[in-house]
C-alpha positions in Angstrom: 83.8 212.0 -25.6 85.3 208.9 -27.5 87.0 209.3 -30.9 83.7 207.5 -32.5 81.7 210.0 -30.7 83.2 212.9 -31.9 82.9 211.4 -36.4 80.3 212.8 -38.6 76.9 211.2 -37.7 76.1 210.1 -41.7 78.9 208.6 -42.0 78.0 206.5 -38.5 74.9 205.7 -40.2 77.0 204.2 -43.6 76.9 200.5 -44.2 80.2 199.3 -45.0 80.2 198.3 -48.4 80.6 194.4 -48.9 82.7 193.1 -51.6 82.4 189.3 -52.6 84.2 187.0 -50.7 88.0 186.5 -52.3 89.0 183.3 -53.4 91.9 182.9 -51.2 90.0 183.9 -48.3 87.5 181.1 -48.7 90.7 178.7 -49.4 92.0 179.7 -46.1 88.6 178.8 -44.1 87.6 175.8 -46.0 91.2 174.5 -46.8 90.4 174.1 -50.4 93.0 174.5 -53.1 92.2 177.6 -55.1 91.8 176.4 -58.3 89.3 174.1 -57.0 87.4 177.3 -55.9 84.7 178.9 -58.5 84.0 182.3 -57.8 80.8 183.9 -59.2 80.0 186.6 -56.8 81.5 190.1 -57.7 80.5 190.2 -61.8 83.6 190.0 -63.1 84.5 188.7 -66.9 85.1 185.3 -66.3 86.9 185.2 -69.5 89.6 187.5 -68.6 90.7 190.8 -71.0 91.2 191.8 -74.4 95.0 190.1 -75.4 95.3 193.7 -76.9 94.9 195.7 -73.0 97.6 192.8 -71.5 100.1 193.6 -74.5 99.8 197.3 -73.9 99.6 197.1 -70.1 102.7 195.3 -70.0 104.5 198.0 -72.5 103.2 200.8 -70.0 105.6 199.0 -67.0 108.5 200.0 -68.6 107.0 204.2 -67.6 106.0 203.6 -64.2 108.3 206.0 -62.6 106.0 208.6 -64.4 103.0 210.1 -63.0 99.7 209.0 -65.2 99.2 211.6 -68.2 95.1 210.8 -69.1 94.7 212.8 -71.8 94.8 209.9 -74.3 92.1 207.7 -72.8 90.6 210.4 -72.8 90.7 211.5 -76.7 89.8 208.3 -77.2 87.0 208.1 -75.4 85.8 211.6 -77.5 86.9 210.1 -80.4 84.8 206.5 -80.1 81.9 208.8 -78.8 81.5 211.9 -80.3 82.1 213.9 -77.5 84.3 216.8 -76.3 86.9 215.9 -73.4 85.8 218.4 -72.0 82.8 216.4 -71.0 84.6 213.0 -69.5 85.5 212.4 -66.3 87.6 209.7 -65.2 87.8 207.7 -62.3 89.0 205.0 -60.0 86.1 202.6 -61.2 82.8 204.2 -62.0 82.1 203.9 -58.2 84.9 206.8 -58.0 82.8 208.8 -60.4 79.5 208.1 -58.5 81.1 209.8 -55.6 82.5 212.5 -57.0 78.7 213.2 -58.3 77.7 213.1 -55.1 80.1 215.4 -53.5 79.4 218.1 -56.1 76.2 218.0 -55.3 75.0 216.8 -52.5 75.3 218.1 -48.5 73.5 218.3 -45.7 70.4 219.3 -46.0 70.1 217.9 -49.5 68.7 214.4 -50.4 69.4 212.2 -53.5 66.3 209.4 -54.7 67.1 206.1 -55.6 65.2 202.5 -55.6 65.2 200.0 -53.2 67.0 196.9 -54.1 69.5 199.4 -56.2 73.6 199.4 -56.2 74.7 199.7 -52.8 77.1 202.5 -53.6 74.3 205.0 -53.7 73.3 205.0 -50.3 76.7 205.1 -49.3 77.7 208.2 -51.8 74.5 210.0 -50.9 75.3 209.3 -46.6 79.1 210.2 -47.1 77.9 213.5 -48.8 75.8 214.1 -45.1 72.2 214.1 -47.7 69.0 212.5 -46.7 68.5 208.8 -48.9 65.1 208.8 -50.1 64.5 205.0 -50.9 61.8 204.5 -53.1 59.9 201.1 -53.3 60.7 198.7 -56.1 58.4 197.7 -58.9 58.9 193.8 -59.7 63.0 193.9 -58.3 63.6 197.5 -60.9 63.0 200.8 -60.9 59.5 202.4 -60.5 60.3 205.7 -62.0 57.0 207.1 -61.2 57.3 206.4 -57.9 60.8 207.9 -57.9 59.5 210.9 -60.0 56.9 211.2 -57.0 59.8 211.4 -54.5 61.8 214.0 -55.7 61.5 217.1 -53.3 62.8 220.2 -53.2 65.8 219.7 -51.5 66.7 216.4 -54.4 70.0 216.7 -55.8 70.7 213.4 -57.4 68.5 210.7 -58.3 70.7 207.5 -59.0 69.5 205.2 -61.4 71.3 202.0 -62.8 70.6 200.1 -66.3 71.0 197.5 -65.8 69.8 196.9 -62.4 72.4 195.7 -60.2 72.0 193.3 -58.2 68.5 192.5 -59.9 69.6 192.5 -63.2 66.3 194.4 -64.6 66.0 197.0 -67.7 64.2 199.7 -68.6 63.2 200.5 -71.6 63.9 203.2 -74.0 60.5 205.0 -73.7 60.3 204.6 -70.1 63.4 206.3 -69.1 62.9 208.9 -71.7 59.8 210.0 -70.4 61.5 210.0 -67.0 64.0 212.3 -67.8 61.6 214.8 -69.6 60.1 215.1 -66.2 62.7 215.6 -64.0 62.9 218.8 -62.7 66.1 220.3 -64.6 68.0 221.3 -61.6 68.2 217.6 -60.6 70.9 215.7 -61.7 70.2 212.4 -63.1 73.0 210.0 -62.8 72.4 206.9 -65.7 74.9 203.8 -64.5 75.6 201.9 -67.1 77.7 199.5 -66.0 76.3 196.8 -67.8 75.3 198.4 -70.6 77.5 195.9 -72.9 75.6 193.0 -72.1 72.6 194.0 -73.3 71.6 192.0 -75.7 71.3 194.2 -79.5 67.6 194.0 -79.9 67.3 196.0 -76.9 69.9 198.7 -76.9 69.0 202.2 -77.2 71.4 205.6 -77.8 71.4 207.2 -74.4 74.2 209.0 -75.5 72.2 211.0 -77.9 70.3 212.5 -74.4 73.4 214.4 -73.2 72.5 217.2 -75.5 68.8 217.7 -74.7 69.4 216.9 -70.8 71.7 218.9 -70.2 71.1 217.5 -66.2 72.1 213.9 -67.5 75.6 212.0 -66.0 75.9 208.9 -67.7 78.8 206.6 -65.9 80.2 203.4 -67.3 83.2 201.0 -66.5 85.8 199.1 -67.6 85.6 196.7 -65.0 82.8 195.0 -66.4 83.1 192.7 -70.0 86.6 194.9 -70.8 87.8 192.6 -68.2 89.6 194.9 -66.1 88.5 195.1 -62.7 91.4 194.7 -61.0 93.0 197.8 -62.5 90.0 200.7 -61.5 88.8 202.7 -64.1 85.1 204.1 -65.1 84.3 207.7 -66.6 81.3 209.7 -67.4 79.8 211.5 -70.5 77.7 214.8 -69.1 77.8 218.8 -69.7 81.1 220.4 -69.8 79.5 222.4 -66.5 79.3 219.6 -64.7 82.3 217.4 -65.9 84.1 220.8 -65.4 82.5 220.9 -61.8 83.5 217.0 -61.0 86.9 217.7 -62.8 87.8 220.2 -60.0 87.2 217.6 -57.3 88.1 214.9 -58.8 91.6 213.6 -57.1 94.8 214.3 -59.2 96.1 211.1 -61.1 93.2 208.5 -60.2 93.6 206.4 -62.4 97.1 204.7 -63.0 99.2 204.3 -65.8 98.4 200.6 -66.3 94.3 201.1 -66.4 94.9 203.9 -68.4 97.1 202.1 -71.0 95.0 198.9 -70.8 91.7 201.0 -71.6 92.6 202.3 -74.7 93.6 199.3 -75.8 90.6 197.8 -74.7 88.3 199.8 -76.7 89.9 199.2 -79.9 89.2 195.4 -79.3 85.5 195.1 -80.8 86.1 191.3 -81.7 86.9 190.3 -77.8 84.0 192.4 -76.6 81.5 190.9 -78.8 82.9 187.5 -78.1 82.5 188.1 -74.5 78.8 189.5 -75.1 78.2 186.2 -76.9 79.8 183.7 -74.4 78.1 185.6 -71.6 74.6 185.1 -73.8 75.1 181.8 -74.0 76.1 180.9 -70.4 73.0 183.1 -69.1 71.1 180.5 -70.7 72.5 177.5 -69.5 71.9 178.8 -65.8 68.8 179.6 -66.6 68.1 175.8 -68.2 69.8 174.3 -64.8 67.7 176.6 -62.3 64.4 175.9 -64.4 65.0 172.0 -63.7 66.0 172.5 -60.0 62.8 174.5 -59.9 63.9 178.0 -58.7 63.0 181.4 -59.1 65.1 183.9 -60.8 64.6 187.4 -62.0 65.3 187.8 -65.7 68.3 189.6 -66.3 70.0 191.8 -68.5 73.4 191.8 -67.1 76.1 188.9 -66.6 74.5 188.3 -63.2 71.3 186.0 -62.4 69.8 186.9 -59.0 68.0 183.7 -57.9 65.4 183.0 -55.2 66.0 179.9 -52.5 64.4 179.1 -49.1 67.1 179.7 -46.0 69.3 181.1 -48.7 72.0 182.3 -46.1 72.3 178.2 -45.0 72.6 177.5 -49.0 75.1 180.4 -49.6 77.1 178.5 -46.3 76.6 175.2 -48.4 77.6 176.6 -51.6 81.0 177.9 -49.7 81.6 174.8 -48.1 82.0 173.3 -51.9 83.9 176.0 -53.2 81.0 177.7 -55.1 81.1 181.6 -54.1 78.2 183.6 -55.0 76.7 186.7 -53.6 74.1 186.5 -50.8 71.7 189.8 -50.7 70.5 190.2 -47.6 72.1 193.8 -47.0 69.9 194.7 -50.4 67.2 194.2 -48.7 66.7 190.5 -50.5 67.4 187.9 -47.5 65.9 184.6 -49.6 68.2 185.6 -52.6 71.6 185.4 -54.2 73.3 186.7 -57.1 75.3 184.1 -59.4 77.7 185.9 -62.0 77.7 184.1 -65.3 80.7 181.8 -65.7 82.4 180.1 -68.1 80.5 177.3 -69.4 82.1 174.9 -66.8 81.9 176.7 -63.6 78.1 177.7 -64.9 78.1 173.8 -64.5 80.0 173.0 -61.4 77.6 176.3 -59.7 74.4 173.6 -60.9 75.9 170.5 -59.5 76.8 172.5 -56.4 73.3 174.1 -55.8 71.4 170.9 -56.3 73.1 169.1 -53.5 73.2 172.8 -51.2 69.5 172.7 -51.6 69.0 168.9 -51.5 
């Protein structure tokens, strides 16, 4: 029997996960200088991080001989939150944490609910686990939580929800959600991604926070990579029970997150004034996409992330167009979305440069 033969059959039936196409990788195939290249396909803070997380990531060089001691990102996490850290875990990037959820939890013979069009990470955390998917149909690109009240079976574990919606950007509301978890049965887990939760705009935000204590079934996961800036460096946590973070604690690999992420975070989070800035910019750069696509006369889903997922005929031959003038964006295809692609905001000129370039790419 060959070695493939002989691997686990879930993870056969895993979809690689697909990150956005680097930038020196498309310089290599199109021979285009890199900083000619605008890349607006992986989410990331185009305005780079907080000058206070650089200062103290490049004090924290002069300790890397030392293994990484998290207990202070940690206490500062409890202390900007109000929690016990004895209820955080941290991870490698919130994806870390989303799989360290699932393998508490979820096994063969389990299943884990979640909604089409959804981050791609669930599929793969619930398949790695060896649990059954249980993909439930989307209501206008978001979550139908009905639906995915509906689907929970006696074997669920985990239903995975994410607000905002990635790749589609969508929100739901406070009441919503609220209802959703009052329902759940409470020996589900309910794991809330918040990646994006920063760029919601104020008018819309709600405490989810203040849900840990009546649910006591509730993981709520959120990042740094996101508007801190500081995807490159890996590290997410979540706020739950101390039974659970005390269960994902004892999996959870020793030292996963560095000294530099570590350093840089709790820097990070004392930086109010570059967060809100970056909030702002973002704001403002949603809607000057959304001016440019509304002349060129495409479709987009409203969004409440730093993302715009956008609607074009033959949009695989526009993404290849796109690349071929150094415009990288996100096609989504393996999310079940062949005619759309996801555009990260920008900064206010490669917002433009992405216009000019999908004018003549659909021209």
């Amino acid at each position: 029997m060959a070695i493939y033969d002989r691997s686990l059959p879930n993870v056969r039936a895993i979809s690689p996960y697909q990150p956005g196409k680097p930038i020196t990788q498309l310089a290599r195939e199109m021979n285009i200088p890199v900083e000619k290249i605008v890349k607006l396909a992986s989410n990331e803070n185009p305005f780079g991080m907080s000058p206070k997380a650089r200062a103290a990531i490049e004090a924290a060089c002069d300790s890397l001989e030392r293994y990484p001691d998290d207990f202070e990102l940690k206490e500062a996490l409890a202390a900007r939150l109000g929690f016990g850290v004895d209820r955080i875990v941290l991870g490698n990037g919130s994806n870390d944490v989303l799989d360290i959820a699932a393998r508490v939890f979820l096994a063969q013979g389990h299943s884990a609910v979640f909604s089409r069009h959804a981050f791609a990470v669930y599929p793969l955390a619930t398949l790695s686990a060896g649990a059954d998917p249980i993909v439930v149909p989307a209501r206008d690109y978001g979550h139908d939580l009905d639906a995915m009240l509906a689907a929970i079976r006696p074997d669920t574990r985990i239903v995975w929800i994410a607000n905002p919606n990635n790749p589609t950007g969508t929100f739901l509301p406070e009441t919503l959600l609220e209802n959703f978890l009052g329902h759940v049965p409470e020996d589900v887990v309910v794991v809330l991604d918040e990646a994006y939760n920063d760029y919601i705009p104020p008018a819309d935000r709600f405490n989810t926070l203040g849900w840990l204590e009546r649910f006591p079934n509730l993981v709520i996961t959120r990042t740094f990579s996101k508007i801190y800036g500081m995807a490159g460096l890996r590290v997410g946590y979540a706020l739950t029970s101390s039974v659970i973070a005390d269960l994902m604690n004892r999996i959870r690999q020793p030292f996963n997150c560095n000294n530099l992420a570590l350093a840089g975070a709790i820097a990070a989070l004392d930086d109010a004034d570059f967060i809100e800035r970056s909030r702002v910019l973002n704001a403002a750069g949603m809607e000057q996409l959304k001016h440019g696509l509304e002349k060129l006369g495409i479709q987009y889903i409203p969004s409440y992330g730093n993302f715009i997922t956008i609607r074009v005929g033959g949009a695989a031959a526009v993404n290849g167009r796109l690349l071929k003038q150094g415009v990288i964006v996100r096609p989504l295809a393996g999310y079940d979305m062949p005619e759309w692609l996801r555009v990260t905001v920008g900064t206010e000129r490669e917002n433009g440069l992405f216009i000019e370039a999908l004018e003549k790419a659909i021209g």
